[in-house]
N, C-alpha and C positions, 0 to 999 in steps of 0.2 A: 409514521406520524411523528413528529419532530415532539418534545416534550419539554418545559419548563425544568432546568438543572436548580434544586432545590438547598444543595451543600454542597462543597467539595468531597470527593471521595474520598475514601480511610483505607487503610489494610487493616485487618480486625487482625488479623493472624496467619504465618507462612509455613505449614510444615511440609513435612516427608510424604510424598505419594506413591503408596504401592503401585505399580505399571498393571497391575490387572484392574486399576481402579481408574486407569484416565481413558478417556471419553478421546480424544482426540491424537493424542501423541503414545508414542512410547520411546524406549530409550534399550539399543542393544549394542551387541559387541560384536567387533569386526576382528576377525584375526588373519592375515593376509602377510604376502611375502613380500619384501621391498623392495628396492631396485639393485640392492647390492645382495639380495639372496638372505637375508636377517627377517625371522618370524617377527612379526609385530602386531598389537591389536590397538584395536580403537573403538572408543566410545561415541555411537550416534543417536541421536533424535531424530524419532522418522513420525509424519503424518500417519494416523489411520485413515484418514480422510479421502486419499488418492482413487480416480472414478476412473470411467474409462480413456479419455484424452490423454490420460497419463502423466497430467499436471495439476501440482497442489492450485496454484491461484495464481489470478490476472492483478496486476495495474493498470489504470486507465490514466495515462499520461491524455491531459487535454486542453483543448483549446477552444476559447469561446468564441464567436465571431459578431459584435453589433455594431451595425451603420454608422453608430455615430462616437463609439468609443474606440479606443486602442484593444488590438487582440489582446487575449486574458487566458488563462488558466483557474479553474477551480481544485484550490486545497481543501483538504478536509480537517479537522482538528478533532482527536478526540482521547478519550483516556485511555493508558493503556497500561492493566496491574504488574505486567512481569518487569515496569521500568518505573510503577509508581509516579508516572508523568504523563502530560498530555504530550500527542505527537503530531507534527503537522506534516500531511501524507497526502500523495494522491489519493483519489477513490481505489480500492480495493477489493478483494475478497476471494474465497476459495470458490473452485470450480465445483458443481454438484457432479453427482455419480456419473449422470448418462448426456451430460451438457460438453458441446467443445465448445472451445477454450471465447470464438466471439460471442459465442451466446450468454458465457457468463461471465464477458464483459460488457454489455448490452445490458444483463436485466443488475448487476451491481450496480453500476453508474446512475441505469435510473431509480434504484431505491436508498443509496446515499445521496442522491443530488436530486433527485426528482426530473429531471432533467431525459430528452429521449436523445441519442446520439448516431452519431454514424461512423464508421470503422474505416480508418485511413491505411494502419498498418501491424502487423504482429510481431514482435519480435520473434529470432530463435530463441529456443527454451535455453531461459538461464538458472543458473545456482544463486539459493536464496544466502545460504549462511555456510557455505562449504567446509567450514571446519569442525563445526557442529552438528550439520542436520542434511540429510538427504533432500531438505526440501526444494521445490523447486518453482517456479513461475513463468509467466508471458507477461512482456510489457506491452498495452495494446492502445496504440495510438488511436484517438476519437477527436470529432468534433461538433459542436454545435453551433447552430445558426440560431441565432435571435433576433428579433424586430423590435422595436421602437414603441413603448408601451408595455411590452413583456413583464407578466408580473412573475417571482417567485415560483417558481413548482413545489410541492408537498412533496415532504420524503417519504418513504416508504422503508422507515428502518425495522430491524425487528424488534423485540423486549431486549432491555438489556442495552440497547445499542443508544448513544448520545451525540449526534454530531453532529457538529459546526460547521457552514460551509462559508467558505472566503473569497470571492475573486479576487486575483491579484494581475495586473499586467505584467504580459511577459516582459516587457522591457525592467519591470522592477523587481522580478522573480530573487535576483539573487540576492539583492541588499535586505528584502525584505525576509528572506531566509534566515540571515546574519540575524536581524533583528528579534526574528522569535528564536535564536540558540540563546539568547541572551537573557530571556525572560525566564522567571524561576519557575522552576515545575515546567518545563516546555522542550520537548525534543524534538528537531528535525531526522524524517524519516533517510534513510541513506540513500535509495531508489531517486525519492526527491531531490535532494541537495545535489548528487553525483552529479543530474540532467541539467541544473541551476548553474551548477559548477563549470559545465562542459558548455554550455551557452559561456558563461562569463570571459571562460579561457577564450574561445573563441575570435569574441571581440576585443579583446586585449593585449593576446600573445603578440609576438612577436618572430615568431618561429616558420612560420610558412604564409 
């Protein structure tokens, strides 16, 4: 259920988290031999989260389809504390324990977006943040058909969760990107931008 945003958010306060104290993440040490035979170690941040599939979370990279408009894509916008900014992202989110990976890009998409979809393609599993974190994801191509009169769908977020849903036409995907890096307090997700970016090269290079 979508919610009326009453103030912008605060950070009250950032301290030091003992790792037997978080709910989601922890943070250890890798100590491993290198290419030239030299001990080295390294510090990582890994989910607690990881179910059976074997993967942290999906993106739902998507496309909208109505009779009478230009294809579109739905962004999501919403806060996010470890960057103290809003970010504008595909739909998202972690996979649960005993879901694979299209299921719980099926039941995300339709509880940020309200929206029901259908599953075009899966990416291979990629690295979320490689030099920091074990984490990992699927990018998982959807689409949706709409008719003529279609009203809104109801989200289905949970407590806690606040977001904004946008359509933007793929043809204006990338300037419109530009345009919210630009606005304060406002980050584009990297996932998003890279795909914006790789469309834009596309039509522009000059290379092949």
């Amino acid at each position: 259920m979508s919610r009326e945003k009453t103030q912008e958010p605060i950070i009250n306060e950032i301290s030091e988290l003992p790792v037997d104290q978080a709910k989601w993440v922890t943070l250890k040490r890798i100590d491993y031999t290198d290419q030239v035979g030299k001990q080295r170690t390294w510090e990582v941040a890994t989910r607690k989260t990881r179910g059976k599939a074997g993967v942290d979370a999906v993106a739902m990279g998507n496309v909208l389809l109505h009779p009478s408009r230009p294809a579109s894509t739905m962004v999501v916008i919403q806060y996010r504390p470890p960057l103290d900014s809003y970010t504008v992202e595909w739909p998202a989110g972690l996979v649960d324990a005993e879901e694979t990976v299209e299921q719980a890009a099926i039941r995300e998409f339709k509880e940020e977006t309200g929206y029901d979809c259908k599953v075009l393609s899966i990416s291979p599993l990629q690295a979320a943040d490689p030099g920091m974190s074990d984490a990992n994801m699927q990018l998982v191509m959807v689409e949706v058909q709409l008719k003529e009169g279609d009203e809104e769908p109801e989200q289905r977020l949970d407590d806690g969760e606040h977001i904004q849903r946008v359509v933007v036409p793929l043809g204006e995907l990338y300037d419109r990107l530009v345009e919210y890096s630009k606005t304060d307090r406002m980050i584009v997700a990297a996932k998003l931008f890279h795909f914006a970016a790789g469309m834009h090269f596309a039509q522009t290079q000059k290379y092949f």
